[in-house]
N, C-alpha and C positions, 0 to 999 in steps of 0.2 A: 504494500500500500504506500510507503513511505518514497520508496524508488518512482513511483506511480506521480507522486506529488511532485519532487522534485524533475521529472522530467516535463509536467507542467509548468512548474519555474522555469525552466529552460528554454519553454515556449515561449513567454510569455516575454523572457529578456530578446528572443530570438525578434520576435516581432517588434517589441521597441527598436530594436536597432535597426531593422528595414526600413519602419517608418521615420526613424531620425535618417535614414539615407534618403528617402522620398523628399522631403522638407529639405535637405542639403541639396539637390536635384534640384529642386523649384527656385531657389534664392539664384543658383547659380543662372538658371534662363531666364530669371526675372528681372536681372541685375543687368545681364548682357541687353536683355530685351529694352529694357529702360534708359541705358544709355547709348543705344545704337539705334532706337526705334525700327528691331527686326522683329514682326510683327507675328513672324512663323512659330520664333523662341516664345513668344507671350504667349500664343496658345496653347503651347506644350505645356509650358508652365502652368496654365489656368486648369487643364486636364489634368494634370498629374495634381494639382491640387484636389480637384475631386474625389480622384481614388483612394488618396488619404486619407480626406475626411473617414471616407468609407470603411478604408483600413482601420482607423482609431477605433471606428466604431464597433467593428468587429472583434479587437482586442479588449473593449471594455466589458463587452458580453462574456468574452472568454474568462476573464478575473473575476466578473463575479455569479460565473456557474463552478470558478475554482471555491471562492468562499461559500456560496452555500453545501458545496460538496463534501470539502474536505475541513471546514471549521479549523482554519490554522487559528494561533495565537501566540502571540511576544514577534519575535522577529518576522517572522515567515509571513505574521499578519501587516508587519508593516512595509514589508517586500510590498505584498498584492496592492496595497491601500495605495503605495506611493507609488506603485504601476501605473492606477487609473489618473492620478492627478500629474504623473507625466505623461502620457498619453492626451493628456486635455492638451497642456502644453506645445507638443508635439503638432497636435492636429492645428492648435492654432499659429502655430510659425506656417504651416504649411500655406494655411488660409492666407495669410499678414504676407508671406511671396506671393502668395496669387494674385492678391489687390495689386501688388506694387507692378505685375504683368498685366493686369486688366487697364491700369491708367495708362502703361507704353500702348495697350491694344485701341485704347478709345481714341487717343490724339495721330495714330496712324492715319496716315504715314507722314504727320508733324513730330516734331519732336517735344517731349515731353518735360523735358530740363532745356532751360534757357543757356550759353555760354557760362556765364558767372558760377553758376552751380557746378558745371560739366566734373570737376574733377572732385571736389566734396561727393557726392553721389559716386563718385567709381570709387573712392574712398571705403565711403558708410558700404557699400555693397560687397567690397572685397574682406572687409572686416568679418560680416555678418556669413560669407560665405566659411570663414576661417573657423569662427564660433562653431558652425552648424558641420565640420569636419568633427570639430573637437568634441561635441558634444556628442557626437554618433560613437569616438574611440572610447570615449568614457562610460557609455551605455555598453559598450560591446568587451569593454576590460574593465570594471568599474575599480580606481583608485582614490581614494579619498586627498589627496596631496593635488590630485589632477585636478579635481573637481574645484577646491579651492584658488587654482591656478587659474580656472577658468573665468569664475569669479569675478576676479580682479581687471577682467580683461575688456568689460566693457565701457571702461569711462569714455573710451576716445568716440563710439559710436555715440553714446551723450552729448561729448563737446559741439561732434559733428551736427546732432541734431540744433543744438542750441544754436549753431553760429546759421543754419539756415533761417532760424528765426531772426539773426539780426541780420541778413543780408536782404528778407524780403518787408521787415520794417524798418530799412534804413529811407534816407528821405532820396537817396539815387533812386530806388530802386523801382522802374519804369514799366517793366513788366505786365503783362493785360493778369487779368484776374482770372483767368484760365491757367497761365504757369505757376502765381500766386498760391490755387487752389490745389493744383499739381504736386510741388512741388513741398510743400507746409504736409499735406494726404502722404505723401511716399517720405517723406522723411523719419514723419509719425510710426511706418507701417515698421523703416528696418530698426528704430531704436526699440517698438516693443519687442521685435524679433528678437534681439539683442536680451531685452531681459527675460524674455522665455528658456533662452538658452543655461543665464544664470542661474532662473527657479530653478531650472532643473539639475543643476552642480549643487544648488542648496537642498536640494531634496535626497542628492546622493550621498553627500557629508553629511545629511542628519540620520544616515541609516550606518554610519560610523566605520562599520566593516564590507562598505558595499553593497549591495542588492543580492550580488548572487556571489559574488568571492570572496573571503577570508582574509583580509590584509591587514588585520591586527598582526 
């Protein structure tokens, strides 16, 4: 019975880390998508966002036909429990790249970031792509030192976000209200990306010895 259990565990990490590659998949088409205005990558993106969803959802049925079955408790319980609230996680970085290829899709074939932005944006995207590597190795080999490391690593998407707030309420800034709205919408979409990625290194450091491996 117990071998029975744990090879549910094992699915259940198995599938988090597909879906953390699904969501690493979408920032990366999303990102290309947005600052290239290739309108081909935004769909892919926008699709593979859906599957996700779908994927999440299928995982959270799976954890909890594993709790009403197998009644864990102490750690094992809080394995499952902090499955389902990474998996939320998960499903909504996927979403939050989707957005940010739906806006490169809707201003096709204009472009969606003005000049002034062009390189903050390949910035914040290339960050959020780095996070969402990290976040999949850390689901897929959980270590508490890593999780922590990862952590620390989203100020600069912050900064990023904040400095597009002062470039589009400075008194230059000329812009129609269409890039304005663009631009404030996609910046929003990769800084929460960015802390979805954190919750989830905070969720793996409060299970101390990892989800599924022993590294006390």
């Amino acid at each position: 019975m117990r071998e029975v259990f744990q090879s549910q565990l094992h699915e259940v990490q198995t599938r988090l880390v597909e879906i953390a590659e699904d969501a690493t998949r979408i920032i990366e088409k999303a990102t290309t998508a947005f600052n290239t205005s290739d309108v081909a990558l935004a769909d892919e993106a926008i699709a593979i966002a859906d599957q996700t969803g779908e994927k999440a959802l299928a995982l959270d049925e799976l954890v909890i036909r594993i709790l009403a079955r197998q009644s864990p408790v102490a750690r094992d319980l809080r394995i499952l429990v902090s499955a389902l609230r990474i998996s939320a996680s998960l499903e909504r970085m996927g979403a939050l790249a989707g957005h940010i290829a739906a806006i490169a899709r809707f201003r096709f074939p204009g472009s969606a970031v003005p000049s002034a932005l062009t390189s903050t944006f390949e910035e914040m995207g290339q960050l959020d792509i780095e996070l969402a590597r990290k976040v999949t190795k850390l689901l897929a080999n959980t270590d508490v030192d890593f999780a922590r490391e990862i952590q620390a690593q989203d100020e600069r998407v912050d900064a990023l976000h904040r400095h597009v707030f002062d470039v589009v309420l400075a008194d230059d800034w000329k812009e129609n209200a269409m890039f304005t709205v663009d631009v404030t919408l996609a910046s929003r979409y990769h800084e929460r990306f960015a802390d979805h990625v954190v919750d989830i290194s905070s969720k793996v450091s409060y299970l101390t010895t990892g989800a599924w491996h022993e590294t006390e």
